[in-house]
C-alpha positions as CSV (number, residue, x, y, z in Angstrom):
1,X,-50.2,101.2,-14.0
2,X,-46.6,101.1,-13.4
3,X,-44.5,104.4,-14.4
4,X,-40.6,105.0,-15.7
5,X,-39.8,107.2,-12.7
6,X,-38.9,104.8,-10.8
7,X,-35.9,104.0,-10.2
8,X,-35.1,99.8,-10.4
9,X,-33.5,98.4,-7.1
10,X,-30.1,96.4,-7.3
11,X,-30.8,92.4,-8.0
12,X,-30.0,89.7,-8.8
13,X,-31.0,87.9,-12.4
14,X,-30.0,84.1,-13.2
15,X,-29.2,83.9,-17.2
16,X,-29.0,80.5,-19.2
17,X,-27.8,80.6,-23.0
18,X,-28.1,77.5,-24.8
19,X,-27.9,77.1,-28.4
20,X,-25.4,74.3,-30.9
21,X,-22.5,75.4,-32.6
22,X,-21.7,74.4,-35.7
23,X,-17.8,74.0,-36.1
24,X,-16.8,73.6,-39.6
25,X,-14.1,70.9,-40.2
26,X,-10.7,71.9,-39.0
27,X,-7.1,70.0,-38.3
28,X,-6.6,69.5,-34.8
29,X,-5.0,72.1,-32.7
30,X,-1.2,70.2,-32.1
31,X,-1.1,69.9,-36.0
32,X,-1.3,73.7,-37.0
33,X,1.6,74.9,-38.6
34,X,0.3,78.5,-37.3
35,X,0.6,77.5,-33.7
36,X,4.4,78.4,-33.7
37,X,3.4,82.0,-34.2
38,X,0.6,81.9,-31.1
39,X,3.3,80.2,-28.7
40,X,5.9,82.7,-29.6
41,X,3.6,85.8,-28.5
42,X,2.7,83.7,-25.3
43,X,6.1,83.0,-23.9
44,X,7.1,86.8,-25.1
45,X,3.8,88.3,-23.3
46,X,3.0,86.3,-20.5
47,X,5.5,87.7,-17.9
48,X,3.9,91.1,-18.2
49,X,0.3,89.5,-18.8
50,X,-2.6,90.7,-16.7
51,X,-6.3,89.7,-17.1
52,X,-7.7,91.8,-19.8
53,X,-11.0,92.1,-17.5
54,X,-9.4,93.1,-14.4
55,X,-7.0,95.6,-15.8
56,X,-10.5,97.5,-16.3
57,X,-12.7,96.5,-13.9
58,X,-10.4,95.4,-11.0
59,X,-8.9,91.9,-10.2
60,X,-11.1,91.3,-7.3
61,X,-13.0,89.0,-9.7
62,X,-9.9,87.1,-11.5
63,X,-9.6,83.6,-10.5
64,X,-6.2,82.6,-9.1
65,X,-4.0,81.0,-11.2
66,X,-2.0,81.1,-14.7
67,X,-3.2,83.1,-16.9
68,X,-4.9,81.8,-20.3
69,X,-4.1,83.1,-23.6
70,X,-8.3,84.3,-25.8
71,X,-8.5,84.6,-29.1
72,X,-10.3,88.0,-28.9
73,X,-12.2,87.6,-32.5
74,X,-11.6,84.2,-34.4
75,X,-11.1,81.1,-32.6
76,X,-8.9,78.6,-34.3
77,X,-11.7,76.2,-34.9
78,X,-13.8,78.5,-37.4
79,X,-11.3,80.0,-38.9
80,X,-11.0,78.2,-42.1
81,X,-15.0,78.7,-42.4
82,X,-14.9,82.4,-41.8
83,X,-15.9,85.0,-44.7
84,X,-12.9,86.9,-45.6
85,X,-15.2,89.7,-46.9
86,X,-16.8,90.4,-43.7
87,X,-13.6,90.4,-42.2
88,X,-12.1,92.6,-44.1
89,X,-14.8,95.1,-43.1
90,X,-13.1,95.2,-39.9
91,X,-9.9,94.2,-40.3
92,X,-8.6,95.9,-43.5
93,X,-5.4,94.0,-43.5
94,X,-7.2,90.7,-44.7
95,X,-8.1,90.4,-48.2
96,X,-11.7,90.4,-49.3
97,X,-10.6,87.1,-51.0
98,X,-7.9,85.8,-48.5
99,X,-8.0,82.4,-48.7
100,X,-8.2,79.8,-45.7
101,X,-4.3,80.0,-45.3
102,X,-4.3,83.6,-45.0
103,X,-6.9,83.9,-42.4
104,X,-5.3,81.4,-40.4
105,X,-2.0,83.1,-40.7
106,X,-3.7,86.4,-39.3
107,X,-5.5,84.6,-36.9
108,X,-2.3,83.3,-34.9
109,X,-0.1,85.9,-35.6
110,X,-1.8,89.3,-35.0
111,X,-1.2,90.7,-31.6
112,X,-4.4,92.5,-31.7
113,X,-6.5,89.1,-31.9
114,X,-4.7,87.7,-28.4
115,X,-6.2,88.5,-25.0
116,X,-5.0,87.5,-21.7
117,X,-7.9,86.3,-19.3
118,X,-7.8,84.6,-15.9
119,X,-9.6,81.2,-15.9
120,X,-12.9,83.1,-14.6
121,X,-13.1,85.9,-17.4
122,X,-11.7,83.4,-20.0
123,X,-13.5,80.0,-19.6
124,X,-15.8,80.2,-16.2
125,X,-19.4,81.1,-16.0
126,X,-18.2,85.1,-16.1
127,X,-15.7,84.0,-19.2
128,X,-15.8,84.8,-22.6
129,X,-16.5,81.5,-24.1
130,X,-19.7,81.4,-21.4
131,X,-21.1,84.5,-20.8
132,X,-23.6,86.5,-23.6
133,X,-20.8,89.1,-25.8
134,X,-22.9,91.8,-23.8
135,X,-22.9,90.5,-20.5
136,X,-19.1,90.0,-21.0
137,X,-18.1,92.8,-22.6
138,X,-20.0,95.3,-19.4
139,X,-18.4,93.3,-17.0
140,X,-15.1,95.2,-18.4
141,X,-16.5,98.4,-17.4
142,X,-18.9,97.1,-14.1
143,X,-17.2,95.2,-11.3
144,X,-18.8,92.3,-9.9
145,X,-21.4,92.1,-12.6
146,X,-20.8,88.7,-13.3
147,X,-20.6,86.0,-10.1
């Protein structure tokens, strides 16, 4: 019978993640009358920009390359569906009955809800739209977690 006091060797562990999203309707992204605000906090930001993961756990795993502007909460495509209630649980500046508009305003306008990633920690296997929340979210703190 195995015991706890052990301790566990480094390894290696493949992970797959597959599940359907369900994207409520939305306008596409070039017609937002929000996007103004998002641009403006990109051209203001991005000379001083550094990847959000790699300013904690080292750059040795950023990609090369621009960097690419997260939504760190809400991405623009479920906005409009989101429950202003349970945002305003966390973010006490929206309105328990903020409409769609209001949200979406927030959304692209809040310097809090922007993060700068490098292609790899934004939109690669190690990337916040690929990786589980809590495989990405100890890669901040673990370099090289994720390859």
């Amino acid at each position: 019978m195995p015991t706890h006091d052990h301790e566990v060797a480094a390894h290696d562990q493949a992970a797959t993640h597959r599940y359907v999203m369900h994207y409520p309707a939305h306008a596409p992204r070039a017609g937002d009358p929000h996007y103004a605000a998002f641009e403006a906090y990109r051209r203001h930001t991005k000379e001083s920009a550094v990847c959000f993961v790699g300013e904690r756990a080292g750059s040795g795993s950023c990609s090369a390359g621009p960097l690419e502007l997260h939504h760190a909460v809400l991405e623009f495509a479920t906005a409009n569906a989101a429950d202003p209630a349970a945002l305003h649980r966390d973010f006490p500046e929206i309105a328990e009955d903020a409409t769609a508009e209001e949200i979406a305003t927030w959304l692209e306008s809040s310097p809090g809800e922007f993060r700068w990633l490098c292609a790899f920690h934004h939109r690669g296997h190690g990337g916040a739209h690929t990786a589980s929340h809590a495989d990405w979210t100890a890669q901040l703190y673990v370099p090289g977690l994720i390859s």
